[in-house]
N, C-alpha and C positions, 0 to 999 in steps of 0.2 A: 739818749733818753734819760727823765731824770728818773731814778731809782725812786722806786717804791718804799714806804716807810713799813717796816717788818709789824703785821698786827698780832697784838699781844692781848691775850683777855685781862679783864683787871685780875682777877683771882687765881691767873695762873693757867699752866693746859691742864695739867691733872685732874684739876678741878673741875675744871671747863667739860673733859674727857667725860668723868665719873656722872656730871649732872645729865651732860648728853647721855648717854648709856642707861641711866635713869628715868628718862623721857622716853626714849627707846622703848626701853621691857615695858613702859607703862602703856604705852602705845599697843605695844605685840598684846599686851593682859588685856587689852580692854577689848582688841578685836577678838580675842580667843574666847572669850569671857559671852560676848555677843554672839560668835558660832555656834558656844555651845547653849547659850538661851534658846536660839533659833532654832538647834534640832532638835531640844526637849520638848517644844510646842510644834515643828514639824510629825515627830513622834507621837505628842499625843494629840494632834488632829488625827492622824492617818489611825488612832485607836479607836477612838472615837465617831468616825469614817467608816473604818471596818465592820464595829458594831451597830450601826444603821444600816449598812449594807447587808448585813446578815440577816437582820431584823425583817428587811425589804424580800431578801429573799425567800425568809422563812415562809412570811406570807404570801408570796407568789405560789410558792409550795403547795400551799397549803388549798390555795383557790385553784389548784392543774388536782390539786389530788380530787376533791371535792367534782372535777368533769370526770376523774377516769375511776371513780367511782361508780360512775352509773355507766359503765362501760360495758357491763353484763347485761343493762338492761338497756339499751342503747342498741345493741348486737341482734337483742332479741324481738325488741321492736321493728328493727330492717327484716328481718328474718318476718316475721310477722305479714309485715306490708310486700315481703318479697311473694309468698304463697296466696298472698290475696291478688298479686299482680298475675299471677301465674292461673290463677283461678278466672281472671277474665280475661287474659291472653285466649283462652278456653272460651268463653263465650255465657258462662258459667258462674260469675263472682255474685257473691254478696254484697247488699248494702253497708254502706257503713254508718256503724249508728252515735259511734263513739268520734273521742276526739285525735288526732296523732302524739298532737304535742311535742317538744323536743327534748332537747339536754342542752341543761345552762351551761355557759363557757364564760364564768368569772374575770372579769376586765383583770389586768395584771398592772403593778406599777413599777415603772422608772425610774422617780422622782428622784432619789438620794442616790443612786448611781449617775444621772444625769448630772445633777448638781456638783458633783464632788468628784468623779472621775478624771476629770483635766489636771484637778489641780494636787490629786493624793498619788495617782498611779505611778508619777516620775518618783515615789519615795515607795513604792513595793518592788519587791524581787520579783524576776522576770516572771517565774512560772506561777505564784500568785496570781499575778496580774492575767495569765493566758487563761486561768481556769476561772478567775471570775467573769471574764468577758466570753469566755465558753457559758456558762449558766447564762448570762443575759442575749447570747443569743439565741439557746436553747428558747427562754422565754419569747423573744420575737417570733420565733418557729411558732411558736405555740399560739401566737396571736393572731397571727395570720391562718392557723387553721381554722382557731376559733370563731374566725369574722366568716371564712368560708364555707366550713358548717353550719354556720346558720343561717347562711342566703341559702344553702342548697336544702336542709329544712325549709326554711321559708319556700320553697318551690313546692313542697310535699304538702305543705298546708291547701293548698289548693285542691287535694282530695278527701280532706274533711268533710267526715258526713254525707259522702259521695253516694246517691243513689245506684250509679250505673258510671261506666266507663264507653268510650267511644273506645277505637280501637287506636286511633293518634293517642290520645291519652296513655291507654295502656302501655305502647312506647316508650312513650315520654318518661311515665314514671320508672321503670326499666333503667333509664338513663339516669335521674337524681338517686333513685338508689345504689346504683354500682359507684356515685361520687360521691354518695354518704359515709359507705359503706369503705371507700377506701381511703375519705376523710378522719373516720374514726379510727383506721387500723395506723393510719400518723399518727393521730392524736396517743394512743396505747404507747405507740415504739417511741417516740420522743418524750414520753412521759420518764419509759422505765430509764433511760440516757440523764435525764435529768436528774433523776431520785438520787442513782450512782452517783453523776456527780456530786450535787451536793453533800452524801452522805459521807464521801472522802474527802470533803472540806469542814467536817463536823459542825453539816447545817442539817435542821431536820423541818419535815413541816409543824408550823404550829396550829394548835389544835382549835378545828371550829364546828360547828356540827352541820349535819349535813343540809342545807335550805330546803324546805320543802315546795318550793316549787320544781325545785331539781329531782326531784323523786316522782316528779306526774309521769314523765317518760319512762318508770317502773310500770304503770298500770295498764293491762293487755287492754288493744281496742274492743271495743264491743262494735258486733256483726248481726246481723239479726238471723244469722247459724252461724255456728261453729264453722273455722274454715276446717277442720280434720272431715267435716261430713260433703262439703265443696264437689265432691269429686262423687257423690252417693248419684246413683243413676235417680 
């Protein structure tokens, strides 16, 4: 075989060496250089990320605080409607002259957890990530009570202004109230689960005042008697 002619750079190896070597490091600089632009702006997405996401939950917060506000008068209007049922289980009840009304359940949002969760969460630490997705399922909880309480409200409205009750009726309502009634006591227990957590991710609700249509369900029904006198021979 005819021998290979020995290749020589013009300027030498050392040269040759040193320029390669130089191409090299500039190479390594420029990828290094480029990782580290990448996680400054991966970094400050996932800041900027976090703080709409907090923002998002605050006011979810803040619309579950604004239902389990009227919790006490929510409890007292079942209560209410329970002794007027029990009053014509009896044979016995008064008209009703008033309205029932309910308690508002504040629509919640997703929106920025939605949007940004695929693509921030591979850049939070694991248990971050378990307890934000604990708060937003907390909220799902909560929405799905929300929609359910008020179809089972929406069934009770059918005794507004109720002259007289049949005795199916009286049943009936018997039944929407023991599912109001153990609708709202979810509604309370997932509330206070929520609060904690967020409060140990130093989110709080923000602050809005309370709608006043959400406060009709504060106002006792009117009866045309009193039910305390109900039971008066």
């Amino acid at each position: 075989m005819r021998r290979l002619p020995l290749i020589t750079p013009p300027t030498g190896w050392p040269e040759f060496i040193t320029e390669l070597v130089i191409v090299v490091l500039g190479v390594f600089l420029a990828l290094a250089a480029q990782e580290a632009v990448n996680n400054w702006n991966a970094r400050n997405d996932l800041a900027e990320f976090r703080k709409a996401v907090d923002q998002e939950i605050a006011e979810n917060l803040s619309a579950y605080e604004l239902r389990a506000a009227v919790s006490p008068c929510v409890n007292a209007r079942l209560e209410e409607l329970a002794a007027w049922q029990k009053d014509w289980r009896g044979g016995s009840g008064p008209p009703m002259t008033g309205r029932i009304r309910r308690p508002i359940g504040y629509t919640l949002s997703q929106d920025v957890w939605n949007s940004g969760a695929e693509a921030n969460l591979r850049e939070m630490p694991l248990k971050q990530r378990l307890n934000y997705a604990s708060l937003y399922a907390g909220f799902q909880t909560y929405e799905n009570l929300r929609l359910r309480e008020a179809a089972a409200w929406q069934s009770l409205y059918a005794y507004d202004e109720a002259r007289s009750l049949t005795t199916p009726e009286v049943n009936a309502l018997r039944g929407f109230l023991l599912t109001a009634r153990a609708l709202a006591w979810s509604i309370d227990s997932n509330w206070v689960d929520l609060k904690r957590q967020a409060a140990a991710m130093g989110i709080a609700p923000a602050r809005h005042p309370l709608d006043d249509s959400a406060r009709g369900v504060c106002t006792p029904i009117a009866f045309t008697r009193k039910l305390q006198d109900s039971a008066a021979p």
